[in-house]
C-alpha positions as CSV (number, residue, x, y, z in Angstrom):
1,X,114.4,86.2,58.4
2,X,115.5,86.0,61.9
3,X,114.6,87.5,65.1
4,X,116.6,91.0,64.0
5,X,115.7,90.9,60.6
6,X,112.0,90.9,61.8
7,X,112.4,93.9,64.1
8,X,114.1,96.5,61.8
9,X,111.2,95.2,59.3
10,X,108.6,95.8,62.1
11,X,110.3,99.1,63.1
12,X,110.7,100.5,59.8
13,X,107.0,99.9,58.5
14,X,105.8,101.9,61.7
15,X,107.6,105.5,60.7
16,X,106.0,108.2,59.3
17,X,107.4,110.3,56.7
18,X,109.8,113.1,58.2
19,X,110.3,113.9,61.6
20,X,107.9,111.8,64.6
21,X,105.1,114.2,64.7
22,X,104.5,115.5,61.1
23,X,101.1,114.1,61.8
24,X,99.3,113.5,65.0
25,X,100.6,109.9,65.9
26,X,98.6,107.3,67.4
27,X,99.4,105.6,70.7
28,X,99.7,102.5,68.6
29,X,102.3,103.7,66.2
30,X,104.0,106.1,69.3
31,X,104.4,102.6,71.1
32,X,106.2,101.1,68.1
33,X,107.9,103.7,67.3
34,X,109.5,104.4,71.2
35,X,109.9,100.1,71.5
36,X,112.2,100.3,68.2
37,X,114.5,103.5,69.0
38,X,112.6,105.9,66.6
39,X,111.9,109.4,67.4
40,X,108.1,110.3,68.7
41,X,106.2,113.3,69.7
42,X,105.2,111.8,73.4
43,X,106.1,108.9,74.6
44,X,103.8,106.5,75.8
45,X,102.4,107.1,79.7
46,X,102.2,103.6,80.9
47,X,101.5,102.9,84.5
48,X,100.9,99.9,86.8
49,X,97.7,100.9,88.8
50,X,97.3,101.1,92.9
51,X,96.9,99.3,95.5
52,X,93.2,98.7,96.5
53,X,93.7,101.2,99.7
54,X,95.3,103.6,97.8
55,X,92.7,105.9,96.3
56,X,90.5,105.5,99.2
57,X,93.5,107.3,101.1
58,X,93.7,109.9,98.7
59,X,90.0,110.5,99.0
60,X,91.0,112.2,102.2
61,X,93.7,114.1,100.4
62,X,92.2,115.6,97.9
63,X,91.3,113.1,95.3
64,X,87.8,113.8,94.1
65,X,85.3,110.7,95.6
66,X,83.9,109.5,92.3
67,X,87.8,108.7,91.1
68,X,87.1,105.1,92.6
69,X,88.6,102.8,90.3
70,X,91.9,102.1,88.3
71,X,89.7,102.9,85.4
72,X,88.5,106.2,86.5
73,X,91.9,107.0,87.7
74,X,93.7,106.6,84.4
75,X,91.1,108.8,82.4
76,X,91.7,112.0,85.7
77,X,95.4,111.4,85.5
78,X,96.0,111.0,82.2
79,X,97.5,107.6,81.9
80,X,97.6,106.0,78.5
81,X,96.7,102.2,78.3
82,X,96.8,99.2,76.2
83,X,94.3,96.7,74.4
84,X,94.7,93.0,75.0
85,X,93.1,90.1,72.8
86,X,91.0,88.1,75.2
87,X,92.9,84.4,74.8
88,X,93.7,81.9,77.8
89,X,96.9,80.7,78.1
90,X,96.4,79.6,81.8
91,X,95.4,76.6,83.5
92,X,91.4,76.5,84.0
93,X,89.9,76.0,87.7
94,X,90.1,72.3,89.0
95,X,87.8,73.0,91.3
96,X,84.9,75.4,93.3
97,X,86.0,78.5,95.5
98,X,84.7,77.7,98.9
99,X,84.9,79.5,102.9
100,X,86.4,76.8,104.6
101,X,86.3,79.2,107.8
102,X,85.0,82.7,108.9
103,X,85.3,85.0,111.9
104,X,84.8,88.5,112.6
105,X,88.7,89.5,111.8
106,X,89.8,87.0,108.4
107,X,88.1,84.5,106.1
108,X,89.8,81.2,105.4
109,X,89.5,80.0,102.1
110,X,89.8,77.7,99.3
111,X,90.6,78.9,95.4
112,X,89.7,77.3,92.4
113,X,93.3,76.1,92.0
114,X,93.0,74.1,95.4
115,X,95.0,76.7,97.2
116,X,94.0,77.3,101.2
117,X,94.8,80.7,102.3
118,X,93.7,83.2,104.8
119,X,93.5,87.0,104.6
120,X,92.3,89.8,106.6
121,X,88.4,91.5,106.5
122,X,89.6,94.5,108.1
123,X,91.9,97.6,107.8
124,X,94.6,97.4,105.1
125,X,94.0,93.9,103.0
126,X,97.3,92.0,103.8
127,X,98.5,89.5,100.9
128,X,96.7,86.3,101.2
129,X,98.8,84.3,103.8
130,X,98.4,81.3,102.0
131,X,98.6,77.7,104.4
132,X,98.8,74.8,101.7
133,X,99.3,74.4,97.9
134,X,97.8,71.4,95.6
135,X,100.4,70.0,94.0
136,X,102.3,67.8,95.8
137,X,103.4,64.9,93.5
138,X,102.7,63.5,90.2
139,X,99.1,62.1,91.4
140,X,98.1,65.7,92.2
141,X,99.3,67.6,89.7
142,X,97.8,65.6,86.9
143,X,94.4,67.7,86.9
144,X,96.2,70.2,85.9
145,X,98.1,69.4,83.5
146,X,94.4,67.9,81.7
147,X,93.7,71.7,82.5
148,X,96.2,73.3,80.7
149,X,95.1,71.4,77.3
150,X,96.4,73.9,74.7
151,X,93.0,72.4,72.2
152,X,90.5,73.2,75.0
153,X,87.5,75.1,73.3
154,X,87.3,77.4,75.7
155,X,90.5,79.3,75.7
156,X,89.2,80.5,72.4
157,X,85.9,81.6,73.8
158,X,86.1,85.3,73.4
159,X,89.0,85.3,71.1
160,X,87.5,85.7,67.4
161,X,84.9,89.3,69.2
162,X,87.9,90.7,71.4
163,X,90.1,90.5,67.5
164,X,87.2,92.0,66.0
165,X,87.2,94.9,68.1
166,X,90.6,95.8,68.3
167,X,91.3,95.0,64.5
168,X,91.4,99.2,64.5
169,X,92.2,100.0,67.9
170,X,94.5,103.0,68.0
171,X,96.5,101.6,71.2
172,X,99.1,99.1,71.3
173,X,97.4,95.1,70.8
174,X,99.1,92.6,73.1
175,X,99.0,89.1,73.3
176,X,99.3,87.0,76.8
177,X,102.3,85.1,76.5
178,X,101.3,82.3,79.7
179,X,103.7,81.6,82.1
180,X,106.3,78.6,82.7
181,X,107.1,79.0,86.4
182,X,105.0,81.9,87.8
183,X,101.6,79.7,87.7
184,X,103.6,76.5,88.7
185,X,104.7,78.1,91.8
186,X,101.1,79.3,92.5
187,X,100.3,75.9,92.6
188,X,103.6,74.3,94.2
189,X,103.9,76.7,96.7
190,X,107.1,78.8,97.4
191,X,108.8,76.2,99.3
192,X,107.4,73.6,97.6
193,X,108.9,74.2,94.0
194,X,112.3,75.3,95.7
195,X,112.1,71.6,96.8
196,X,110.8,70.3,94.2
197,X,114.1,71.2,91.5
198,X,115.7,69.1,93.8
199,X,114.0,66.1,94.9
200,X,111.7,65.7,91.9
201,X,113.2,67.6,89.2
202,X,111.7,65.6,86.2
203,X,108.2,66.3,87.4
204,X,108.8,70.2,87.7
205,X,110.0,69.7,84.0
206,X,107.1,68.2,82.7
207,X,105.3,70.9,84.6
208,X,107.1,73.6,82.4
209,X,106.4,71.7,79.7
210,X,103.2,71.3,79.8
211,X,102.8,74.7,80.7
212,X,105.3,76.1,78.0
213,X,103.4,73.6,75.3
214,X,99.9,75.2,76.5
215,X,101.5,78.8,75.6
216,X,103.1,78.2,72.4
217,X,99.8,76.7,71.6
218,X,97.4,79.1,72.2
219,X,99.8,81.7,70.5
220,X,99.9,79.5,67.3
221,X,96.2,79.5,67.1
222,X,95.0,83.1,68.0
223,X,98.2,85.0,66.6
224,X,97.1,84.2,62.2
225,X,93.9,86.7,63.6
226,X,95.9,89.6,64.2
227,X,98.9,91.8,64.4
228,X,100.0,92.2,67.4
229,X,102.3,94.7,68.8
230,X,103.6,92.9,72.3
231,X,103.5,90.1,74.0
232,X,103.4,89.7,77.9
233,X,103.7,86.8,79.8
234,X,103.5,86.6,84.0
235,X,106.7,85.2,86.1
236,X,106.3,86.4,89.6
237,X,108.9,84.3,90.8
238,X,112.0,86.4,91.7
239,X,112.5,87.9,95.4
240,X,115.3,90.5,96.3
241,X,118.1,87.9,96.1
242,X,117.2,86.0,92.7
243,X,114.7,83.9,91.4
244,X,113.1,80.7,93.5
245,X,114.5,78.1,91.3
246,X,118.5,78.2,90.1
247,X,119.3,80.3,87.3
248,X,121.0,77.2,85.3
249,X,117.3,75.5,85.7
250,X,116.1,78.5,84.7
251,X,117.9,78.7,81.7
252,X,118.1,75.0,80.7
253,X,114.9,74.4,81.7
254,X,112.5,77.6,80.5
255,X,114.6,79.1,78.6
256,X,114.0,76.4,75.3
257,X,110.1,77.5,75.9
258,X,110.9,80.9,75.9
259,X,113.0,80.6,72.8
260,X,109.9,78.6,70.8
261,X,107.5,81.2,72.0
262,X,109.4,84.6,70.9
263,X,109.7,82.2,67.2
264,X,106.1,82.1,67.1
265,X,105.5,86.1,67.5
266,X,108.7,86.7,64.7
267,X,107.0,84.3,62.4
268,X,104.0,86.6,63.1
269,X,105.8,89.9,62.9
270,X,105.8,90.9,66.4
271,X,109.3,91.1,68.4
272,X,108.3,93.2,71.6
273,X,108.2,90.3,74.0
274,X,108.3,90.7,77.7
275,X,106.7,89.3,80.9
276,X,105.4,90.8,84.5
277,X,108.7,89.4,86.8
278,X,108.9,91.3,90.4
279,X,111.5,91.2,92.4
280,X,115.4,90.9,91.5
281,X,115.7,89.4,88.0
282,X,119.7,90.2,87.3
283,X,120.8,86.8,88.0
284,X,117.8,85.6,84.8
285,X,117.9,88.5,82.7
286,X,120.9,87.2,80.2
287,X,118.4,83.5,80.1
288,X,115.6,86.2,78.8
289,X,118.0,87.9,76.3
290,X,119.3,85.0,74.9
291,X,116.3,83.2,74.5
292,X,114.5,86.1,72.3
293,X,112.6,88.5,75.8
294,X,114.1,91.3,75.2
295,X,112.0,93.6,77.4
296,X,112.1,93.5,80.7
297,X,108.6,94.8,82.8
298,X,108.2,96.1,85.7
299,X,112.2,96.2,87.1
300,X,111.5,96.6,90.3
301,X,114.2,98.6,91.5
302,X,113.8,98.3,95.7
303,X,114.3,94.6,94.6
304,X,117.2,94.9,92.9
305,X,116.9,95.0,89.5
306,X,118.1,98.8,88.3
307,X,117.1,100.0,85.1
308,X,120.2,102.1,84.5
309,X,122.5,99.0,84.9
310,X,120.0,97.1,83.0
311,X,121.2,99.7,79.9
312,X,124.7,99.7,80.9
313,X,125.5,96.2,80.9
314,X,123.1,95.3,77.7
315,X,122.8,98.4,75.9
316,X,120.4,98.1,73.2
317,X,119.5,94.3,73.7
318,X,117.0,95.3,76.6
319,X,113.9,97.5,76.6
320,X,113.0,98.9,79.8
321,X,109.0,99.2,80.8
322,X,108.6,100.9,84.4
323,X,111.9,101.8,86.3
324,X,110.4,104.3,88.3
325,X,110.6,102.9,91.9
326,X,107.8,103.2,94.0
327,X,109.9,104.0,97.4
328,X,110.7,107.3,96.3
329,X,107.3,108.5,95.7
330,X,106.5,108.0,99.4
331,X,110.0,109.8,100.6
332,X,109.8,113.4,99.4
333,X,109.6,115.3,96.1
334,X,113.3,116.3,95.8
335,X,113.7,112.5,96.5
336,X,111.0,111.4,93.6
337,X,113.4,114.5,91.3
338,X,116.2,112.8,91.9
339,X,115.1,109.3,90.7
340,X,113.5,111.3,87.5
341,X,116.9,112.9,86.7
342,X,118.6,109.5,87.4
343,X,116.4,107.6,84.6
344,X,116.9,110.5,82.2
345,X,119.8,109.9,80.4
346,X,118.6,106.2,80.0
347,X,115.3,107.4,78.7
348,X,116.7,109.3,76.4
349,X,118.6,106.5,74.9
350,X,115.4,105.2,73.9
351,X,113.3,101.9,73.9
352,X,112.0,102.7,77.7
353,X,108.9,103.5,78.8
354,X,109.1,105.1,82.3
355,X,106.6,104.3,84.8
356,X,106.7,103.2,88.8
357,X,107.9,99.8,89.2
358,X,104.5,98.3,90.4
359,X,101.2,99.2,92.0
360,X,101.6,102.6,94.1
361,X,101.3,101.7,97.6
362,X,98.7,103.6,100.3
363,X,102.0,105.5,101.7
364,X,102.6,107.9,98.5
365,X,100.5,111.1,99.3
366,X,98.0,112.2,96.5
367,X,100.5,115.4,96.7
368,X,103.5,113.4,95.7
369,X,102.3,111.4,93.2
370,X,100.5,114.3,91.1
371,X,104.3,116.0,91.1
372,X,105.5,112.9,89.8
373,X,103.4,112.6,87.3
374,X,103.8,116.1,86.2
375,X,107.7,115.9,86.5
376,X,107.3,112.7,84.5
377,X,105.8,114.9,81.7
378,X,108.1,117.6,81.9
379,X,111.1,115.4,81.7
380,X,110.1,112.9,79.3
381,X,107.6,114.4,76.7
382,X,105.1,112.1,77.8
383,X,101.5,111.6,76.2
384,X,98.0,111.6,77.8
385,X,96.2,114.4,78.8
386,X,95.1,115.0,82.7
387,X,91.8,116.3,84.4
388,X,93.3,117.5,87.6
């Protein structure tokens, strides 16, 4: 069977017999149901958390104190979640977090990766302005590629107790699905991999090979334990003109790993397959598509990548996860009813999951985002059940 074959087979086993709703769905078989174009009662309500600040500013708005957490905040609004199986596609630490330098405004720092950065104590957290990056050349980048060993005991740790548990779970059951750039550049640096695909573009292949043969072993081993609904991989590497590394490398380069991986979770029954990618992913989206990722998470719209031309220019090849974006909730109501009636008829068409485009950021009032979540619901029959 191939990749399509497998998806009406997945789609059609989760239905229920006449219309979505005959019986009280789970969120598990809603999920499926919604990701395949069938009819459900309430679609799933998925969101993408908060910055840190931002429920400490809604404290003074009106938030009640004890909601303190992302946790705590998904149980008083409402917000529906998913389970993942506890397996390590990642590279492990190569070495110890350590200060390198303290004063009273920002601590200088070293992370297990090797990575030197300095942040702020005070006020708003800034993102880590980070000052140097490990990997250099092939000399330095070899503990890491002996800590990305796909065999490593380790990865597997908490694998067989987090499959137990969630054998029954009624939510949706992911599976990490690694990363072939996003960690690389974490450890290259921004400038450095941009560099790097030019003056040392073997290297920064092996480096996506190694990082692609970690992934597609780990999924080989932990995916025979259990069905799986999803898979979600991490590949922060776009900004708001494209991604940091040509989209022909991209495609030539990732795009075979991306291919072997979405073969692994069809040969396992599962054929939702997406990955966390900010920024402005049009100019990659057709080297996900073709290569079997056919959902794309979070589309960040201020970036540039708009859900409704997503739809428009792929149809049903893409599912949409997010969409909602974030700028509006800080502008105004009518401007966060606009957005809403924007996404509709795209909704509608089925196979996305509204939700705002990334963490909500310290500058959307409590006011706002409460009428966003309640237009949300009106609009979109969406599930979950609020305490405010």
């Amino acid at each position: 069977m191939d990749f399509d074959d497998i998806e009406k087979a997945v789609g059609q086993t989760s239905s229920v017999s006449g219309k979505a709703g005959a019986h009280k769905l789970t969120l598990r078989e809603r999920f499926r149901r919604a990701m395949f174009y069938q009819d459900v009662d309430l679609l799933p309500n998925f969101e993408f958390g908060y910055w840190d600040e931002t429920l400490t500013t809604w404290h003074e708005q009106g938030l009640p104190k004890d909601i303190k957490d992302e946790g705590t905040a998904y149980d008083y609004f409402g917000i529906e979640h998913w389970d993942m199986i506890n397996v390590n596609p990642s590279p492990f630490e190569v070495c110890k977090p350590k200060t390198l330098e303290e004063t009273d405004e920002y601590r200088t720092y070293r992370d297990g990766y090797g990575c030197v950065a300095r942040i702020n104590k005070y006020g708003h957290k800034s993102i880590p302005h980070f000052i140097d990056f490990p990997v250099k050349d092939r000399k330095s980048w070899e503990p890491f590629k002996a800590a990305l060993e796909p065999d490593d005991p380790r990865r597997y740790k908490h694998l067989d107790t987090s499959v137990k548990r969630l054998r029954k779970s009624p939510n949706p059951v992911g599976v990490y699905g690694g990363s072939m750039v996003g960690v690389a550049r974490n450890i290259i640096g921004f400038q450095g991999i941009a560099m790097m695909q030019l003056e040392d573009p073997e290297l920064l292949r092996e480096i996506i090979d190694t990082f692609g043969r970690c992934a597609v072993g780990v999924l080989e081993r932990a995916l025979p334990k259990i069905q799986v609904d999803f898979c979600m991989g991490w590949e922060d590497i776009c900004f708001n003109q494209g991604p940091i590394v040509s989209p022909s490398f991209f495609r030539e380069v990732a795009g075979p790993w991306y291919r072997r991986i979405a073969d692994v979770l069809t040969a396992h029954g599962c054929c939702i397959y997406t990955t966390d990618t900010d920024g402005n992913l049009m100019p990659i989206v057709e080297a996900f598509l073709d290569n079997g990722l056919n959902t794309m998470f979070p589309v960040e719209v201020h970036a540039g990548t708009d859900p409704c031309l997503l739809r428009e220019r792929y149809g049903k090849r893409v599912r949409i996860w997010g969409g909602m974006c974030k700028m509006k909730l800080a502008e105004s109501k009518e401007a966060i009813d606009r957005e809403l009636e924007r996404l509709r008829p795209y909704v509608e068409q089925g196979a996305f999951l509204p939700g705002v485009d990334h963490r909500v950021p310290a500058n959307v009032s409590f006011a706002n985002y409460l009428h966003y979540l309640d237009r949300k619901r009106e609009l979109f029959h969406i599930g979950g059940i609020p305490k405010y």
